[in-house]
N, C-alpha and C positions, 0 to 999 in steps of 0.2 A: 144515627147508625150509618145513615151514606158520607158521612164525612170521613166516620174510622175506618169504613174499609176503603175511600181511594186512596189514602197515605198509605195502607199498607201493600195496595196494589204497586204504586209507583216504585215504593221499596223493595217487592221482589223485580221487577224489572233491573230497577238500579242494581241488586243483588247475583244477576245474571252472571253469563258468562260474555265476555268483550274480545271482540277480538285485536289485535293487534294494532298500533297503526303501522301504514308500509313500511318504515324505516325497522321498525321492529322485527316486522314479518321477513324481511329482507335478512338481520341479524339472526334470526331465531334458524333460518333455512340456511344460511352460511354455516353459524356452527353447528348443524344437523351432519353437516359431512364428516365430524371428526366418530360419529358415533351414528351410522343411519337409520334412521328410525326415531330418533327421541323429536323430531320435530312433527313426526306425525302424533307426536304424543300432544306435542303441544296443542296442534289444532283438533286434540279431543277423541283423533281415531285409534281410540284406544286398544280395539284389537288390532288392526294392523299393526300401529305405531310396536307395541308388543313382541307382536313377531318378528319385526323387521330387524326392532334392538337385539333381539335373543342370538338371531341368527349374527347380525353384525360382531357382538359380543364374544359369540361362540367362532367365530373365523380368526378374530383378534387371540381371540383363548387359544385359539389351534396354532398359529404363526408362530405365537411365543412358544408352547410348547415345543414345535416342532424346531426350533431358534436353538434354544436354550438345551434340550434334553435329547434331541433324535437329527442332532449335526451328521452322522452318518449316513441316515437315511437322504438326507437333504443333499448330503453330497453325492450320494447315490442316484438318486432322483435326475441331478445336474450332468449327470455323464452318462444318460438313457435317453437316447435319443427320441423314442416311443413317448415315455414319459417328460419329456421335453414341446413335443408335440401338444399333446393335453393341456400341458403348464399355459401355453402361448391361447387356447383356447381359450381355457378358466380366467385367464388375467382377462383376456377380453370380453365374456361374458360378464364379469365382476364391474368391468367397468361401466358398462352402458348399465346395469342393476345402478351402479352409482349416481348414473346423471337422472335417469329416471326418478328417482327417488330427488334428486334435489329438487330437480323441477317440479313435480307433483308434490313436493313439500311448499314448495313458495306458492303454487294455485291455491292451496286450500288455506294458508295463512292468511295471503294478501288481501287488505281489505276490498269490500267492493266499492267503495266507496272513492277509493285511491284515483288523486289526478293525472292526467298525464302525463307532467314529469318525474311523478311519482314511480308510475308505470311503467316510462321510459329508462328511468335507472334500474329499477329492480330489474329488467331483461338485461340490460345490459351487464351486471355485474355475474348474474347467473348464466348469459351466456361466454362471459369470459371464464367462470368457474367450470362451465361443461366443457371451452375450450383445453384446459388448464388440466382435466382432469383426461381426456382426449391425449393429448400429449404426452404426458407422462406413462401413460397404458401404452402409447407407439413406441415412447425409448424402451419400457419395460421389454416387453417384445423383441424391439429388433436386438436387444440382447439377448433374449433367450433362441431367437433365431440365429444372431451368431454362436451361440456355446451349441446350435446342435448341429451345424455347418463344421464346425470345426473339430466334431467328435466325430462325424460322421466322414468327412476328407482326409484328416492327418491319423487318426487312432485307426489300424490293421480290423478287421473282422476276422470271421473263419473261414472265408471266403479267401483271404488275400492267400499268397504263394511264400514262402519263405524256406532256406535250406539252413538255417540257424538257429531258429526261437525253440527256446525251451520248452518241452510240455511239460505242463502244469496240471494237477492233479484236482477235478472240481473240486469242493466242500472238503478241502483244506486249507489250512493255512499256508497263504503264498508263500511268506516270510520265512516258515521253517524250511521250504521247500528250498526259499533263495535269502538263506541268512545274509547271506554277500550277492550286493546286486551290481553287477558291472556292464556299465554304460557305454557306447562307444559314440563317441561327440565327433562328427566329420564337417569340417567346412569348407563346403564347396564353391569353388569357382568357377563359372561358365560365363562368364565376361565375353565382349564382342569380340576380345583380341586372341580368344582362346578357343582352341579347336577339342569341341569335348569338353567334359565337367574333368577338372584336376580336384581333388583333396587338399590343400593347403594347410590345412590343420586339420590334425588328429590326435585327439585327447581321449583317455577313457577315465571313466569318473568309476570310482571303486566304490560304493556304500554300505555301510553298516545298517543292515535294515533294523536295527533294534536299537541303536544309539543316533545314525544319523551322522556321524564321523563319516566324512566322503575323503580319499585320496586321488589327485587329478597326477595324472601320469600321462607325461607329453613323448610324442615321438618327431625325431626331426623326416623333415618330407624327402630329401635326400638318400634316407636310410635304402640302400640294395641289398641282396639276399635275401631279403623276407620272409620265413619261412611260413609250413601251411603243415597241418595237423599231418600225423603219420595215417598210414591207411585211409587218407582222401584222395580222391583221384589226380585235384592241383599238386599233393606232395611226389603224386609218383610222375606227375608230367617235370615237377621242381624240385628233386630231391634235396637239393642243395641250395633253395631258396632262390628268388625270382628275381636272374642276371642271366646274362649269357655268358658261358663258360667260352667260348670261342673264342673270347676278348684277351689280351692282356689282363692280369688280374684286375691291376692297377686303374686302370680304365673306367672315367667316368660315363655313367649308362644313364641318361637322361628318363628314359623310355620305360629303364628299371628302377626308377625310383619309387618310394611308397608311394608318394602324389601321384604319381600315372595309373597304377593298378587299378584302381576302380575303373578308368577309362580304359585301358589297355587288355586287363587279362578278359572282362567278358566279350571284348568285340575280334581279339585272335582267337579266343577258345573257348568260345557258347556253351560245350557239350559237358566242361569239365566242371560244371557249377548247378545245374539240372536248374528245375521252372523254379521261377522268380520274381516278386515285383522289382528289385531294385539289387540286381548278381552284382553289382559292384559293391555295395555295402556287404552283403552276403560275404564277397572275396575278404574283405578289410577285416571283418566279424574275424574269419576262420584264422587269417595270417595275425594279424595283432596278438590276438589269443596264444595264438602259438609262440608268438616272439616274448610277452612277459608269464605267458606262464599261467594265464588266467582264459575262464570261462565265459566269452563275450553274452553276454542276452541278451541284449538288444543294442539298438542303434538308433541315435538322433543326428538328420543331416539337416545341418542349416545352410539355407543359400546366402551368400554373406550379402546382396543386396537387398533381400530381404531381413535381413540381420538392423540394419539401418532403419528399417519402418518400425522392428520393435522396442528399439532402443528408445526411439522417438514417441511412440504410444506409451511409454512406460515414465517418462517426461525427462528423459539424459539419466545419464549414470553418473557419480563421482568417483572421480581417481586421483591417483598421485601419480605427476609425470617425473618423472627423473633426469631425464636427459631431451634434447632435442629430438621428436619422434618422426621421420621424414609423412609428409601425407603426397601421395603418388611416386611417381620418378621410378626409374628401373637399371637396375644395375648392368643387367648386358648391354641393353644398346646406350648408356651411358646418359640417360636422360634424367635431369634432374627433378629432386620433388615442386613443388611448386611453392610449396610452403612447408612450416614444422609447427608441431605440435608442442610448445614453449613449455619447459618443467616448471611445477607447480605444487603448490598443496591442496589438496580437494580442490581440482576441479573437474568443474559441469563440462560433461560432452554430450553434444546433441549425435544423433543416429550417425549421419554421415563421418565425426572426427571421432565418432567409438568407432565404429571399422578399422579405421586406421590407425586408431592406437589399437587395434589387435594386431591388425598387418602388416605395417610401415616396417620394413627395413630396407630399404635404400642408403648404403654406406655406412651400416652400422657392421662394428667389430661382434663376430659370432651371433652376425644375423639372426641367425633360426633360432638360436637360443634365449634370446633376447625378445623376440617374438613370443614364446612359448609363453614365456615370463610376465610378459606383458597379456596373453590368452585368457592363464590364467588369474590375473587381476580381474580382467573383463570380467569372467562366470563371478566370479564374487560381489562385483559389483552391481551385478545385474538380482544375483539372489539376493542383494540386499535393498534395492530399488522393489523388489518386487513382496512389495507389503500387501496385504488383505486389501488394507484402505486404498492404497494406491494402484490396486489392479481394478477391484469394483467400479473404482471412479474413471478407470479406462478401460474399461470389459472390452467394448464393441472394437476399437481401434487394436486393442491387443490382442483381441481374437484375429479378425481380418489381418493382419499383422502375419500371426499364426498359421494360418492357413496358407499365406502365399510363399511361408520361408521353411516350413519343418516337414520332411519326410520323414517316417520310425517305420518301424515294426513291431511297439509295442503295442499290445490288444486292447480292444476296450472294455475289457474285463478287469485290465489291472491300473484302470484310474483311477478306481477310489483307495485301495489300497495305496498308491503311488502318493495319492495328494496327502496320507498320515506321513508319508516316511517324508515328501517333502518337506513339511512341519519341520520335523528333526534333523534336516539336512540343515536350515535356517536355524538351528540354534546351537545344531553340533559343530563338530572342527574341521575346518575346510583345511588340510595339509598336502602337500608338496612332495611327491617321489622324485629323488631325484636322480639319471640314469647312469653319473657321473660319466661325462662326456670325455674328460681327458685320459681316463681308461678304456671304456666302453668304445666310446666310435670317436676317436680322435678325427675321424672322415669318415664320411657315411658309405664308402666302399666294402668294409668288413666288418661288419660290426658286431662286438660279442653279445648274441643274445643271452647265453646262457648263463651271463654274468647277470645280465638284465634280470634275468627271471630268479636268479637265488634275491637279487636287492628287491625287489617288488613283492616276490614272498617274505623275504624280514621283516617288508612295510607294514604291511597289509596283515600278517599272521606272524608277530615280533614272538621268537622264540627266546627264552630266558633261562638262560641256564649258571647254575653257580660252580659246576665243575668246570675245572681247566679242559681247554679239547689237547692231547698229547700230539706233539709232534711226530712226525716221522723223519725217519733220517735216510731213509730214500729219496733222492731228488727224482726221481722216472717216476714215484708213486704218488710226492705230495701234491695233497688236494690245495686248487687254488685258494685263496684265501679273499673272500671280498667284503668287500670295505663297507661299514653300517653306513645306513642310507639315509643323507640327509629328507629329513620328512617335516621343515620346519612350516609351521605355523603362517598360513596366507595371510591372515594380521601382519605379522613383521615383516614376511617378502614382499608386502603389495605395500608396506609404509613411506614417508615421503624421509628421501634419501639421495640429495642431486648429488649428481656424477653418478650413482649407481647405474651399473648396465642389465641387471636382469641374472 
């Protein structure tokens, strides 16, 4: 009888439950982190191990979810600085629940039996795990502290001042309100050699908020008279646009050039633009508007030295150069560039040599034109560098970036809307107004707006008609006639084409 029941003793023994050896327990608590909790499963605590997977489970359940089905919300979330706030919290709570859990997975696996180099490994690969998981919770973070750094610095509150921005009607639809969203893109220069910010470029980007179709419409910086909305206080200080009439007509006006007005008109005449954060955009907003005929909403001013850090975050742009593009050197005091920008096909420009292939014209025929030309390459190739993949993968750099180069006045109401129509901007047609220079402002002395503004409404709002328009045989009465506006395609203006000039 004592002989049958010690074999069957031995054998529930043998029958038990074993734990691990270290190397195991080590493996078993490693892959515990892709799913937390199944490793307390292993070492038997079955109600924790349980709860811990569920929840685990159920966070993975929620992420996808909220991934795949509630992108709005998520973009939403992303441009709420409050709820930005939280995000940076929960990532770091989630994480230390992380290492916790590894580590009190590897105590209750590890045998106790285990020697100590046994010992000594399993610490050490779990402390590089806890390291590992430490880190990646910091970049997490300081990404989401830059994305609310930079909602919270460059994107306007209700707070901010503005004598331009449209009011927007809450729990509407933005888009009906603003089928047509027109952008005004100012690039400024406050360089050391420069007394005051000048405009150097000024672009407005026309967009179709329901297709995504953008038209970029250049102005040269020369342009004098400028005019400013009627019944605005600037139009009754400028009735005749922003030159001085005292001059010969003829007469080059440096002072009254478009590029001076941001600096010039708020610091002679404060009173004629009321509170503001930035009266010089304001001014640009009001006169641009009036000169093609369109409804400015808002404004993005990039400092072009900063324009260099984002181009660089963003890892270069590609282009096609066409002709030699000077990089520095100035025309008046006759100093040359240092070097050129050598014509190409696709090529890589780092931050510093995209500046100046937007700027370079040092001894180019119809400079500003040629520039314009070359501006608008840049935006194109910038919205094309700027992929999902390739922003995430430089969030923090192109945020900071951000921050130190972009002034607006758009709100932060209208970022998540903004980020669908950018979608469609990136897949719609990027085309070209063009102001036809050899009619229009043959010299930026007089320039016909009004010519401007009938070509920019064809652009923009192309009218179609199959009747003939009748002549008049009044020469006092006949309406000018102006010329369809080339609106070609920034695929084939920005293609590789040496000798072209722009």
């Amino acid at each position: 009888m004592a002989q049958t029941r010690a074999p069957r003793a031995a054998r529930a023994r043998r029958a038990g439950p074993r734990r691990p050896t270290g190397i195991g327990a080590l493996a078993i608590a490693v892959l515990g982190i892709l799913i937390p909790g199944t490793a307390y499963l292993a070492a038997r605590r079955t109600r924790l191990g349980t709860a811990v997977t569920l929840v685990s489970l159920g966070l993975y359940g929620g992420a996808a979810y909220l991934a795949l089905r509630q992108r709005d919300a998520v973009i939403a979330w992303a441009l709420d600085p409050t709820v930005l706030l939280w995000m940076i919290a929960g990532l770091v709570a989630i994480a230390l629940a992380w290492v916790v859990v590894l580590v009190t997975s590897y105590k209750m696996l590890r045998p106790l039996t285990a020697g100590p180099a046994a010992r000594t490994l399993g610490s050490l690969v779990i402390g590089v795990l806890c390291f590992a998981l430490a880190m990646g919770t910091a970049s997490g973070a300081q990404t989401l502290v830059a994305q609310r750094e930079l909602v919270t610095k460059v994107f306007a509150g209700s707070e901010t001042k503005s004598q331009t921005r449209p009011t927007i009607v809450p729990r509407k639809d933005i888009w009906e309100q603003l089928p047509r969203l027109n952008i005004l893109l100012l690039g400024a220069d406050d360089g050391a050699d420069r007394q005051g910010v000048r405009t150097d470029s000024v672009m407005v980007a026309s967009i179709d908020t329901k297709t995504g179709n953008t038209s970029l419409i250049s102005l040269t910086r020369n342009f004098m008279r400028m005019p400013f909305p009627a019944g605005t206080p600037l139009h009754a200080k400028f009735p005749t646009g922003f030159w001085d009439p005292s001059v010969p007509p003829d007469t080059e006006q440096p002072e009254f050039y478009l590029d001076a007005m941001y600096r010039n008109i708020p610091k002679l005449y404060p009173d004629l633009i009321g509170p503001s954060d930035n009266p010089g955009a304001d001014v640009l907003k009001l006169s641009v508007g009036a000169a093609l005929g369109l409804q400015i909403h808002y404004y993005v001013q990039v400092n072009l030295a900063g324009f260099a850090k984002l181009v660089d975050a963003l890892g270069g742009i590609t282009v096609n150069i066409n002709y030699p593009v000077p990089v520095g050197g100035n025309d008046d005091k006759k100093i040359p560039p240092s070097r050129y920008l050598q014509p190409g096909h696709d090529v890589q420009l780092n931050g510093s040599d995209a500046l100046w292939f937007a700027r370079g014209r040092y001894g180019l025929a119809t400079a500003d034109l040629a520039r314009q030309a070359r501006q608008r390459c840049t935006v194109k190739a910038i919205v094309e560098r700027a992929t999902p993949q390739n922003v995430l993968a430089n969030y923090q750099e192109i945020a900071h970036a951000g921050e130190q180069m972009i002034r607006t006045d758009i709100p932060g109401s209208l970022l998540k809307p903004l980020v669908d129509v950018g979608q469609r901007v990136k897949t719609g047609k990027i085309t070209n107004v063009d102001l036809d220079k050899k009619k229009n402002f043959p010299n930026g002395r007089n320039p016909d707006y009004a010519a401007m503004r009938a070509i920019v409404a064809q652009a923009i709002n192309p009218v179609r008609s199959t009747k003939p328009v009748p002549r008049r045989t009044t020469t006092a009465t006949q309406p000018k006639v102006t010329p369809k506006p080339d609106t070609g395609d920034l695929t084939s203006a920005c293609a590789y084409n040496p000798g072209a000039t722009g």
